[in-house]
MOPAC internal coordinates of N, CA, C and O (Angstrom, degrees):
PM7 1SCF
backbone

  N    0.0000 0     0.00 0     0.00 0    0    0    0
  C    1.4569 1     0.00 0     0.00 0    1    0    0
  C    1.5312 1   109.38 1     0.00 0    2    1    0
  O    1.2310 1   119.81 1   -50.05 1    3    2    1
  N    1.1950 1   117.96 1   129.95 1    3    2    1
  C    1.5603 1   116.31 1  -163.94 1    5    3    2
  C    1.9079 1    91.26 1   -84.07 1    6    5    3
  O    1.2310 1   131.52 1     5.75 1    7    6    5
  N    1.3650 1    95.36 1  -174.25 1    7    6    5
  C    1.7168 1   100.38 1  -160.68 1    9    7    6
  C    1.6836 1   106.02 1  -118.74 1   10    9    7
  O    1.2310 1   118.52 1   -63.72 1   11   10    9
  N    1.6288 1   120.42 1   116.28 1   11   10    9
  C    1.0864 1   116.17 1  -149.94 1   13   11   10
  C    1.5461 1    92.67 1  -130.34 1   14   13   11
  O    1.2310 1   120.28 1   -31.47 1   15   14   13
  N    1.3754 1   117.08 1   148.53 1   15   14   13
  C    1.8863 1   126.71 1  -179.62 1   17   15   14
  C    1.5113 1   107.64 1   -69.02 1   18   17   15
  O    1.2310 1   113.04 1   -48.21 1   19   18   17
  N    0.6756 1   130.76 1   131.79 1   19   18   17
  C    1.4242 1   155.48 1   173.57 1   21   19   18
  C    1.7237 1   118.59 1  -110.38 1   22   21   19
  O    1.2310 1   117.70 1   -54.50 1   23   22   21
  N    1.6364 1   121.99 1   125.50 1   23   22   21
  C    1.0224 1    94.56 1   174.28 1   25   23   22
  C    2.1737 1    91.00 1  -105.60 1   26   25   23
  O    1.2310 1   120.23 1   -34.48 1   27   26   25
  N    1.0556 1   117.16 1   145.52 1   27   26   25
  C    1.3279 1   107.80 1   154.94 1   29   27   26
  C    1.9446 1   142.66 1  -124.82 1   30   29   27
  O    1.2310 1   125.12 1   -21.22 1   31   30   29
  N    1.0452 1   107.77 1   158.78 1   31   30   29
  C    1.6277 1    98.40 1  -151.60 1   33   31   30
  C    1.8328 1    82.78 1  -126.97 1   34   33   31
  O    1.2310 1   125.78 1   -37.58 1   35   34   33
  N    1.2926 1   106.51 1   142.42 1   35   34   33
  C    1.3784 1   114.40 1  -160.93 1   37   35   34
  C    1.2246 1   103.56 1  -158.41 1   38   37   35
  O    1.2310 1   122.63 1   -74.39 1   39   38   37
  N    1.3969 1   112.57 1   105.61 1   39   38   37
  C    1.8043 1   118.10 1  -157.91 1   41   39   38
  C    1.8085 1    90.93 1  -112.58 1   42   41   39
  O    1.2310 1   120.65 1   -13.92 1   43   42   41
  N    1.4113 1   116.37 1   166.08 1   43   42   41
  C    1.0984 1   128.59 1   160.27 1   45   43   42
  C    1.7062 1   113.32 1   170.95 1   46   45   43
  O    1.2310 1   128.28 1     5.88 1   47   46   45
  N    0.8177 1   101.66 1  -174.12 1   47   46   45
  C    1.8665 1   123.22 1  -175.25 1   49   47   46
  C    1.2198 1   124.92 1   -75.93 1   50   49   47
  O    1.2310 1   111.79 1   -58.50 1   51   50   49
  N    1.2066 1   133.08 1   121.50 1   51   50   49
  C    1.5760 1   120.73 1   152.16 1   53   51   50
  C    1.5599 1   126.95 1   -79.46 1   54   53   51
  O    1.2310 1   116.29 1   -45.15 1   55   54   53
  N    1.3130 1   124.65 1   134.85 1   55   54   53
  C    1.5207 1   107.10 1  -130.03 1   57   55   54
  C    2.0935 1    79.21 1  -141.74 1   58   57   55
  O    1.2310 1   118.61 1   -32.42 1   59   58   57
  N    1.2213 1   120.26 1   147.58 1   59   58   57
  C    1.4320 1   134.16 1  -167.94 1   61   59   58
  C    1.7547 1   106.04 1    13.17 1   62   61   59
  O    1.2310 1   127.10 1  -110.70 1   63   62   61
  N    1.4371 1   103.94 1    69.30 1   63   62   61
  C    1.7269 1   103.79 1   162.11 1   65   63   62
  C    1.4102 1   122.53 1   -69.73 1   66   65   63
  O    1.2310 1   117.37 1   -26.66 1   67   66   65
  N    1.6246 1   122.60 1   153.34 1   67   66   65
  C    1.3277 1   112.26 1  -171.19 1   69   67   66
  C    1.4090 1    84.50 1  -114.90 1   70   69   67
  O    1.2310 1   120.86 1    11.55 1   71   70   69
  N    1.3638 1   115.97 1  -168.45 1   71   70   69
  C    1.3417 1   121.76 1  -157.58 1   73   71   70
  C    1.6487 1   102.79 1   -85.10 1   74   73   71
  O    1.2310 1   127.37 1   142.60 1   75   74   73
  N    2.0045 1   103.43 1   -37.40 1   75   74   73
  C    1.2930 1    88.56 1  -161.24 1   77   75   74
  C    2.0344 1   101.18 1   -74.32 1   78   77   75
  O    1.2310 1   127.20 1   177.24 1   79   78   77
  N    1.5581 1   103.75 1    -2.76 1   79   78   77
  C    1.8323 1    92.08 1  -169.06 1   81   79   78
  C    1.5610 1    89.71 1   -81.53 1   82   81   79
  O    1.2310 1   116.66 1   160.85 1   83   82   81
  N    1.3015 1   123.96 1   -19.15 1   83   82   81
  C    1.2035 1   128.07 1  -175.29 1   85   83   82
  C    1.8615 1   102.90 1   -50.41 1   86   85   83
  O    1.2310 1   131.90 1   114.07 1   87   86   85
  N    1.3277 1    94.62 1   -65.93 1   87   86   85
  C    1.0586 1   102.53 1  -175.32 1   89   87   86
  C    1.4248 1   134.70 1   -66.99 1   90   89   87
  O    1.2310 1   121.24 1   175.79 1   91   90   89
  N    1.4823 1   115.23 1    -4.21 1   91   90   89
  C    1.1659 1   139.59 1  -172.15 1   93   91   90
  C    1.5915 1   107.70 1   -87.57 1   94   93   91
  O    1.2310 1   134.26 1   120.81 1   95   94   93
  N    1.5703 1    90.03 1   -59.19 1   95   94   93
  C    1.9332 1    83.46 1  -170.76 1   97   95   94
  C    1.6978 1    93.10 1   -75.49 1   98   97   95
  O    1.2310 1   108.48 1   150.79 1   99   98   97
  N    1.3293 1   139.15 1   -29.21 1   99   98   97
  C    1.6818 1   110.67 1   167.47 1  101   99   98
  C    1.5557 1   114.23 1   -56.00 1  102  101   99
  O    1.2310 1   114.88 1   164.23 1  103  102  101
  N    1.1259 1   127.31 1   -15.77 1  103  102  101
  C    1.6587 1   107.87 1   167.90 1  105  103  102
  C    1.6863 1   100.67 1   -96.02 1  106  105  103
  O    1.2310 1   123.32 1   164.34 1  107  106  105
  N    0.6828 1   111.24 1   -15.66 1  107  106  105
  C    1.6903 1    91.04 1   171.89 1  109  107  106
  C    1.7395 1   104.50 1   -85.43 1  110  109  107
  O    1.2310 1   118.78 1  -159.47 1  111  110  109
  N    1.3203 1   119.94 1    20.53 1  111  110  109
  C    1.6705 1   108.28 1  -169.11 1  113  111  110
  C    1.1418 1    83.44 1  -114.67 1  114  113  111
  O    1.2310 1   116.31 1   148.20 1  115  114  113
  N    1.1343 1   124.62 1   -31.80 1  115  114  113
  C    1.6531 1   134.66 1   176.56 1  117  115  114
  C    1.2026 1   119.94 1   -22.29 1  118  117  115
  O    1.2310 1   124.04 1   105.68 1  119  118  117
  N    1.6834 1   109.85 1   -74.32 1  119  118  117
  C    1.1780 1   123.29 1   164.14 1  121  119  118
  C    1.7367 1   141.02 1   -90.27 1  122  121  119
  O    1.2310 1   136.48 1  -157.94 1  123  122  121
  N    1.4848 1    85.70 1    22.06 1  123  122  121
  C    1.4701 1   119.82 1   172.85 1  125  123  122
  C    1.5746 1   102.09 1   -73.09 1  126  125  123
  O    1.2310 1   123.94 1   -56.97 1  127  126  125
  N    1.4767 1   110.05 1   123.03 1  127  126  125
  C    1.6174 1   103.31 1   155.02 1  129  127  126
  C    1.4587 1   114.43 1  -152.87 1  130  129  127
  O    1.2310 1   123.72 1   -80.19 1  131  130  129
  N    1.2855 1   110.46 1    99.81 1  131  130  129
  C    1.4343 1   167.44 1   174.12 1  133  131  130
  C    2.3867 1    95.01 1    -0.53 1  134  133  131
  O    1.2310 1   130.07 1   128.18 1  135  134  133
  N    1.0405 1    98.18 1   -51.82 1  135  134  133
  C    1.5536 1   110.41 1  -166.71 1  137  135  134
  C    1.7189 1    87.03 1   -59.88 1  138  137  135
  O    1.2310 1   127.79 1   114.42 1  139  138  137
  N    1.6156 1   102.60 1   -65.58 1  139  138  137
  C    1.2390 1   127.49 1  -178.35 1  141  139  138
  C    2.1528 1   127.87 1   -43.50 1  142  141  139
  O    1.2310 1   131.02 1   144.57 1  143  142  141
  N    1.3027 1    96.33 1   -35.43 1  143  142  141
  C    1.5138 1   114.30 1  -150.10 1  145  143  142
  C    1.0371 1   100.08 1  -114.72 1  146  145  143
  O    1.2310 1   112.50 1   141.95 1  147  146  145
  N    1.4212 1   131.77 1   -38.05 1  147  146  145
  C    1.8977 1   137.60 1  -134.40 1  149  147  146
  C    1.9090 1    97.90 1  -120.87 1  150  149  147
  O    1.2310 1   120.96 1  -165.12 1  151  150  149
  N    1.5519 1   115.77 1    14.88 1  151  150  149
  C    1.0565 1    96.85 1  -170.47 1  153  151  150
  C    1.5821 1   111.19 1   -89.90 1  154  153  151
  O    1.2310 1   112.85 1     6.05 1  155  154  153
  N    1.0568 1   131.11 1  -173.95 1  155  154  153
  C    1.7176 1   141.40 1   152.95 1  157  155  154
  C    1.7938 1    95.50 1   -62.75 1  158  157  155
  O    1.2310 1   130.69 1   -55.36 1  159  158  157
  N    1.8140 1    96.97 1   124.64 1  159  158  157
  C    1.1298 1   120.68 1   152.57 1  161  159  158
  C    1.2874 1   140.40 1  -163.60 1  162  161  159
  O    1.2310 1   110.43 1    17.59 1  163  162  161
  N    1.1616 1   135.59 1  -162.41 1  163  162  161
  C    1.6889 1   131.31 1  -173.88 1  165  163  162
  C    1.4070 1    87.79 1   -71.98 1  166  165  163
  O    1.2310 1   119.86 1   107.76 1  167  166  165
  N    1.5766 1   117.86 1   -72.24 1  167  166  165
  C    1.5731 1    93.66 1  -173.88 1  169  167  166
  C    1.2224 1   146.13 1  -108.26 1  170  169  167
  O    1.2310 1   127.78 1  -148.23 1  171  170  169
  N    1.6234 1   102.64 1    31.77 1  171  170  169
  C    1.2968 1   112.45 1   137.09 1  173  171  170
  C    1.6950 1    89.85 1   108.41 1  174  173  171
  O    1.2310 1   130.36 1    -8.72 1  175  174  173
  N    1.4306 1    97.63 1   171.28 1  175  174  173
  C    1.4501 1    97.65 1  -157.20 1  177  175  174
  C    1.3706 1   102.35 1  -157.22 1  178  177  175
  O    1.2310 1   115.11 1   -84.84 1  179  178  177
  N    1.6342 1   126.88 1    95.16 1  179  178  177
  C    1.4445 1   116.59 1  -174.85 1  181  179  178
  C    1.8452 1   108.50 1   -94.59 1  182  181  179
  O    1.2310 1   119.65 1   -27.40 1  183  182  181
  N    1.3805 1   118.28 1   152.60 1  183  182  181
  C    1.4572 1   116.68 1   174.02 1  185  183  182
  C    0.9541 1   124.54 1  -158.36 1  186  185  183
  O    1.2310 1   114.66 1   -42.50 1  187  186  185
  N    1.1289 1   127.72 1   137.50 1  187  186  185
  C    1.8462 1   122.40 1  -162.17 1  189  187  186
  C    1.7863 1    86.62 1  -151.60 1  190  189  187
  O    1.2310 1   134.28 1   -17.69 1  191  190  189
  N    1.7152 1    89.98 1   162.31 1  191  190  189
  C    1.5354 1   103.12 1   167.83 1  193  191  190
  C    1.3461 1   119.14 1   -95.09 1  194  193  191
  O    1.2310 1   115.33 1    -4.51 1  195  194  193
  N    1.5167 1   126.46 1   175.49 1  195  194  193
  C    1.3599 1   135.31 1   177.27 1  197  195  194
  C    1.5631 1   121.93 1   -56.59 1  198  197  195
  O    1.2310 1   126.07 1   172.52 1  199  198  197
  N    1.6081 1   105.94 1    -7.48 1  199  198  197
  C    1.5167 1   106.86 1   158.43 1  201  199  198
  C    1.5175 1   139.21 1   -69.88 1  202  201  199
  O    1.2310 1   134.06 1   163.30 1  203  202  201
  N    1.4103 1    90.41 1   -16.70 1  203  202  201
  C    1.6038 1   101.75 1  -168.43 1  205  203  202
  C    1.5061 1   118.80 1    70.94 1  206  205  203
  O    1.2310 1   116.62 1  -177.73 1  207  206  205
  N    1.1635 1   124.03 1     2.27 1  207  206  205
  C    2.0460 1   114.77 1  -172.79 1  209  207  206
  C    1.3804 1    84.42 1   -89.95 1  210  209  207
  O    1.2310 1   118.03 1    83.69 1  211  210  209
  N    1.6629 1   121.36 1   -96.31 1  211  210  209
  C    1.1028 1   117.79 1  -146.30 1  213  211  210
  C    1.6615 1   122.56 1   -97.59 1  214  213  211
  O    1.2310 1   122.59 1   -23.41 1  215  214  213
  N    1.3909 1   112.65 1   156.59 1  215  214  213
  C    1.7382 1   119.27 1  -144.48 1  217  215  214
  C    1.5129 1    84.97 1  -135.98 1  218  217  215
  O    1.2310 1   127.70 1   -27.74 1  219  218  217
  N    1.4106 1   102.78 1   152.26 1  219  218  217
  C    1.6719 1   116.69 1   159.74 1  221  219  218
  C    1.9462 1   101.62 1  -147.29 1  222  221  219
  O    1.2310 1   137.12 1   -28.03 1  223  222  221
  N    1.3392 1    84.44 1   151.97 1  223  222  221
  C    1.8360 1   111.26 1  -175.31 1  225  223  222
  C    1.8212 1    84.47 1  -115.33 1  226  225  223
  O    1.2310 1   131.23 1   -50.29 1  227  226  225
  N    1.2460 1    95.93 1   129.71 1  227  226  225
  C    1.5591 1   101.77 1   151.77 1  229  227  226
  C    1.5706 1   119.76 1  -127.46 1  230  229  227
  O    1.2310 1   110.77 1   -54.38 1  231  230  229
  N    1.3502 1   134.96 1   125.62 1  231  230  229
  C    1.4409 1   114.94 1   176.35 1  233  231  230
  C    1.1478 1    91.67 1  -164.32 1  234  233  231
  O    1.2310 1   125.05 1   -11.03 1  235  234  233
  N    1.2647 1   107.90 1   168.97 1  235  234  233
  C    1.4317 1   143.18 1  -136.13 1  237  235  234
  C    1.4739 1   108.39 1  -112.67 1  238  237  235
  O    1.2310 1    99.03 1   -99.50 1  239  238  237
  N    1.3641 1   155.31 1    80.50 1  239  238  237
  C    1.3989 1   155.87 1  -167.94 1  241  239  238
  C    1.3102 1   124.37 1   -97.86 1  242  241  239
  O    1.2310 1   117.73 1   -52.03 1  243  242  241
  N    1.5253 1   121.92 1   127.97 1  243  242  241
  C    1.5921 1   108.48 1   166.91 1  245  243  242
  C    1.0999 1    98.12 1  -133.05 1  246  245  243
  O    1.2310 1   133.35 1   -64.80 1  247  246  245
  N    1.5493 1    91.81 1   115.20 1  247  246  245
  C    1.5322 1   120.43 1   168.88 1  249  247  246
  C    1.2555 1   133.73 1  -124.51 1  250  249  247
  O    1.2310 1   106.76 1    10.67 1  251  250  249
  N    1.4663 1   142.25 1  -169.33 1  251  250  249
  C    1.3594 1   140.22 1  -170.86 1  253  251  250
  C    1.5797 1    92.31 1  -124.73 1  254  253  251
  O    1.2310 1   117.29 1   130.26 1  255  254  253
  N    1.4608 1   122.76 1   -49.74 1  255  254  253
  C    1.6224 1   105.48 1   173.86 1  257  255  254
  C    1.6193 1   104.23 1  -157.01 1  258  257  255
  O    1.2310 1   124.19 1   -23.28 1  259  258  257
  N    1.2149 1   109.57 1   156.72 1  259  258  257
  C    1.4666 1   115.14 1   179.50 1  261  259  258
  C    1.6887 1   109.75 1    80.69 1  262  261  259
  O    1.2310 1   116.65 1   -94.14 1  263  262  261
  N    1.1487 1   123.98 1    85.86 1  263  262  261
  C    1.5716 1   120.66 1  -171.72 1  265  263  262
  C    1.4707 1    93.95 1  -119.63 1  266  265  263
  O    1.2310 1   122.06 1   165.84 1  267  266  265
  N    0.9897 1   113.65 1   -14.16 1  267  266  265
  C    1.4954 1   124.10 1   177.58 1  269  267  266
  C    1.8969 1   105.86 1   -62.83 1  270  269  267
  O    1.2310 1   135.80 1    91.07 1  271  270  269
  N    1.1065 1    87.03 1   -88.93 1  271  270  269
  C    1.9956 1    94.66 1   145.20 1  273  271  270
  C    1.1616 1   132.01 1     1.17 1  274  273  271
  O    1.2310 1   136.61 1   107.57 1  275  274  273
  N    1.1797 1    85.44 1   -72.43 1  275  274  273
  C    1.7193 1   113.16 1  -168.93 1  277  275  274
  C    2.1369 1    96.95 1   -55.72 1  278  277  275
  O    1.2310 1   135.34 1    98.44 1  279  278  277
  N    1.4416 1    87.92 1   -81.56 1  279  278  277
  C    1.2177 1   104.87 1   161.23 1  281  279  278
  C    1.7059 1   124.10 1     0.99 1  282  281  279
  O    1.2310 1   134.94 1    89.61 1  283  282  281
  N    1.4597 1    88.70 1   -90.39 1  283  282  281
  C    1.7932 1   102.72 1   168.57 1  285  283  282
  C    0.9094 1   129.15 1   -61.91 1  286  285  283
  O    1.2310 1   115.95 1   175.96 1  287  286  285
  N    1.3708 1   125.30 1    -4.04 1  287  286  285
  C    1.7077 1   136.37 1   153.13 1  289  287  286
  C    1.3799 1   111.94 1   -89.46 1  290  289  287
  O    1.2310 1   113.14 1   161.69 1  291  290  289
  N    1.5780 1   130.57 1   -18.31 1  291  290  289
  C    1.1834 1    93.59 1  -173.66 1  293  291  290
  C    2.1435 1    90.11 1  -100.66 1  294  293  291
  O    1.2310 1   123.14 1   168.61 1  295  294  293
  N    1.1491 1   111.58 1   -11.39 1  295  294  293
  C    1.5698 1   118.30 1  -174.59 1  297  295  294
  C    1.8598 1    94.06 1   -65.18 1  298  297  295
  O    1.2310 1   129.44 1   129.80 1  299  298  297
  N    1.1505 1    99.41 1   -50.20 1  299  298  297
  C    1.6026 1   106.65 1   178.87 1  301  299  298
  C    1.8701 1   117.43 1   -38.09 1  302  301  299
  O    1.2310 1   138.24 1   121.38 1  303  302  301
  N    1.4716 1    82.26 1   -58.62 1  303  302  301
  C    1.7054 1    92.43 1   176.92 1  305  303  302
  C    1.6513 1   106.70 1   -68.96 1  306  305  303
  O    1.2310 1   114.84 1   106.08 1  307  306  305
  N    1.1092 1   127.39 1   -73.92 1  307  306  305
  C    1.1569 1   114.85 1   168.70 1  309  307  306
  C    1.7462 1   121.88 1     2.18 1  310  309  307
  O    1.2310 1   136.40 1    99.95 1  311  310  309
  N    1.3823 1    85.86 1   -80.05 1  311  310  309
  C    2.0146 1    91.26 1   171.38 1  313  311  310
  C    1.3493 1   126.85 1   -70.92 1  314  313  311
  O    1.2310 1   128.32 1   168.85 1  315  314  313
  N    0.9633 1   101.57 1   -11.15 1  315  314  313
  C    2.0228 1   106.94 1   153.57 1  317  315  314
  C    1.3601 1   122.75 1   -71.68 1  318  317  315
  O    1.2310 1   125.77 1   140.91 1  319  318  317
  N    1.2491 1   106.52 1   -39.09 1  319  318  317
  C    1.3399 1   106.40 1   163.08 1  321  319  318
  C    0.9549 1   127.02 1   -66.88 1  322  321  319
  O    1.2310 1   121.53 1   132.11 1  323  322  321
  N    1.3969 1   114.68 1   -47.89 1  323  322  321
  C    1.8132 1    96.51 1   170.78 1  325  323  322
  C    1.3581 1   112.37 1   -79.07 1  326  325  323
  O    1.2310 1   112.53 1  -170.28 1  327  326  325
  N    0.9605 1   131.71 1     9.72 1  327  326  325
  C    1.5918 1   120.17 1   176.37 1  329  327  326
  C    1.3711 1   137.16 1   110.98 1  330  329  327
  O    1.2310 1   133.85 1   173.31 1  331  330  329
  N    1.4412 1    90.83 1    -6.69 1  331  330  329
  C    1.5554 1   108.64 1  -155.46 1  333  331  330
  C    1.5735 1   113.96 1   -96.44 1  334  333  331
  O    1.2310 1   120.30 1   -52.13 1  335  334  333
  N    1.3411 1   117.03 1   127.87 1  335  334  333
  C    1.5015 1   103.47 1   160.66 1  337  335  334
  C    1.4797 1   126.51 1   -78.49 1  338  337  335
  O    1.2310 1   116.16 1   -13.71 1  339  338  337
  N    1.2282 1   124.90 1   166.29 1  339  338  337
  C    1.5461 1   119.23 1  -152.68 1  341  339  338
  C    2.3590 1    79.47 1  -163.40 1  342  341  339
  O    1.2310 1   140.23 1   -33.58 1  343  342  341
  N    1.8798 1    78.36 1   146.42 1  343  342  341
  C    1.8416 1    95.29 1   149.16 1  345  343  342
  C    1.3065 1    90.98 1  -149.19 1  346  345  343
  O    1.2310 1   139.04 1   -10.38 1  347  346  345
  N    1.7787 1    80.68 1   169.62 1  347  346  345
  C    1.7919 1   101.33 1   159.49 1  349  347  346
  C    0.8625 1   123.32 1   113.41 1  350  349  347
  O    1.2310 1   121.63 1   157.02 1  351  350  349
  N    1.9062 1   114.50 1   -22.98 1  351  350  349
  C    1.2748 1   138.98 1  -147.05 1  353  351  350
  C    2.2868 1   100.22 1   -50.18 1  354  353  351
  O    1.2310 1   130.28 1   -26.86 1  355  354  353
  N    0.8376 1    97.78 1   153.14 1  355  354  353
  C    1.4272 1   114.54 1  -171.91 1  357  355  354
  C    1.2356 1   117.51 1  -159.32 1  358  357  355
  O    1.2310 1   116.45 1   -71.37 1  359  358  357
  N    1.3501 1   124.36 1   108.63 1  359  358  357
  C    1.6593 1   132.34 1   166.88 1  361  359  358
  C    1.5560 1   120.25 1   -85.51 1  362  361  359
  O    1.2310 1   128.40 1   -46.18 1  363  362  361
  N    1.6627 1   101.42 1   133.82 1  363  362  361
  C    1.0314 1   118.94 1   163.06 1  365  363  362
  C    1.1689 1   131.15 1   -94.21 1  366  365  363
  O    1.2310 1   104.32 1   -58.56 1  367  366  365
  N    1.5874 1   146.54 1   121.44 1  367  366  365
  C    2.1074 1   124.78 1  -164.05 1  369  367  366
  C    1.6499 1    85.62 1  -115.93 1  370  369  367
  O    1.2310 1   130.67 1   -15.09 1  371  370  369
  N    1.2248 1    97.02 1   164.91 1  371  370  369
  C    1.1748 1   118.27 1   175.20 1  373  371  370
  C    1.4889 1   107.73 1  -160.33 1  374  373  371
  O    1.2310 1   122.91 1   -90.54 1  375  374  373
  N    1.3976 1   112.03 1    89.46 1  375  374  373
  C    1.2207 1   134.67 1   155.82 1  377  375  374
  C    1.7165 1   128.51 1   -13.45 1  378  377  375
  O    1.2310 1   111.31 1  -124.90 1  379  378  377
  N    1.9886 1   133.97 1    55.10 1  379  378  377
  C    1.0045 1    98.97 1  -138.26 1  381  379  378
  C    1.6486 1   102.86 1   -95.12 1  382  381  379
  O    1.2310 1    99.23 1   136.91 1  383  382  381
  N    0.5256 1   155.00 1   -43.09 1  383  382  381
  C    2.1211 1   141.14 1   105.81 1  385  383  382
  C    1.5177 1   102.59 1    53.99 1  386  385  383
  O    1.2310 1   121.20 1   114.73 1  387  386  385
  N    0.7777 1   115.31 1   -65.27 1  387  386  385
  C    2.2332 1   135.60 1  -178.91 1  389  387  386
  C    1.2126 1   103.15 1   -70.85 1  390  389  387
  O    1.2310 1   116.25 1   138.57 1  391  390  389
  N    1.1570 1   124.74 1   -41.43 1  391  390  389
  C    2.0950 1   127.43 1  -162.97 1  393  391  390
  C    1.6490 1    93.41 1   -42.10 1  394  393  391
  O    1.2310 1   129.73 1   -30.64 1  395  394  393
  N    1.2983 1    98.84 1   149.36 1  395  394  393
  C    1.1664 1   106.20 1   157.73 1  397  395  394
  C    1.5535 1   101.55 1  -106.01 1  398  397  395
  O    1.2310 1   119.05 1   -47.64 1  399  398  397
  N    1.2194 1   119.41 1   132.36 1  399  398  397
  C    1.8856 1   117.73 1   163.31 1  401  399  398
  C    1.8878 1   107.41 1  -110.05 1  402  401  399
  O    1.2310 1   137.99 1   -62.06 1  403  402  401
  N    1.6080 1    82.75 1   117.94 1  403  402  401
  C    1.7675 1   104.57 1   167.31 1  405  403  402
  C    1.0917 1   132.98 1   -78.95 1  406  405  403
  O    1.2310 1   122.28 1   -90.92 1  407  406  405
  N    1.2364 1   113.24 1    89.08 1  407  406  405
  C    1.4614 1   127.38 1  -158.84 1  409  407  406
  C    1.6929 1   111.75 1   -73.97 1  410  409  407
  O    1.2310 1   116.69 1   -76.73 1  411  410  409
  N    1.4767 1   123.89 1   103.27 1  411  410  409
  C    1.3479 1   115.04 1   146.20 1  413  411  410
  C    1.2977 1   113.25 1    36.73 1  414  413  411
  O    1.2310 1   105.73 1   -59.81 1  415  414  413
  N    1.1586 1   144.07 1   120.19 1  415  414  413
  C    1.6759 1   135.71 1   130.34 1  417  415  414
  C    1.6280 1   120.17 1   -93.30 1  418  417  415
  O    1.2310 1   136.87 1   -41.05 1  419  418  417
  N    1.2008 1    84.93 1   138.95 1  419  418  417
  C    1.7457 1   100.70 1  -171.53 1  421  419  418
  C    1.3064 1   114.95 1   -56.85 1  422  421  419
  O    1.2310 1   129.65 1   -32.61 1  423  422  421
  N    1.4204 1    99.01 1   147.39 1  423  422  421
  C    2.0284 1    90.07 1   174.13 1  425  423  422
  C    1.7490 1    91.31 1  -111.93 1  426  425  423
  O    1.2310 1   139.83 1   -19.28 1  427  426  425
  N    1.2044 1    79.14 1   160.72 1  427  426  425
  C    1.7900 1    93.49 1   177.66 1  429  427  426
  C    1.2727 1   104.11 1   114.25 1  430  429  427
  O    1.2310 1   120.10 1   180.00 1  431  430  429

């Protein structure tokens, strides 16, 4: 199977926060800015709001199979690193190799 870009989106929960992780990912939101920070990339891009429940991973994969996988392992690590427990996790693929792009039609 040849090896094709993937973007994937991988939502889930933050699940028994303590006060100080509480307080942790609000200073990392701090200098969070969303246009800037939250996009699809190689290494990935976690973002949540000032509620703390729900989280998304976006990143960017080139693989031959399983990006789904891929995905939820690297979103996984991500939140290990900061500390955090998480459920729910769920991948989205998006094939970007397959897209069709709708090009404009001319006027005139």
């Amino acid at each position: 199977m040849a090896e094709h870009t993937y973007r994937v989106l991988v939502r889930g929960r933050f699940a028994d926060l303590t006060d100080d992780q509480r307080t942790t990912l609000r200073e990392r939101l701090r200098d969070f800015d969303f246009l800037r920070d939250a996009g699809f990339s190689e290494e990935g891009a976690l973002s949540y709001d000032e509620k703390l429940d729900f989280f998304s991973y976006r990143v960017v994969l080139t693989a031959a199979e399983k990006p789904d996988e891929a995905g939820l392992r690297r979103a996984s690590t991500a939140l290990d690193e900061l500390g955090v427990d998480f459920r729910g996790l769920k991948a989205k693929v998006t094939d970007m190799d397959e897209m069709k792009i709708n090009r404009p039609k001319r006027l005139g």
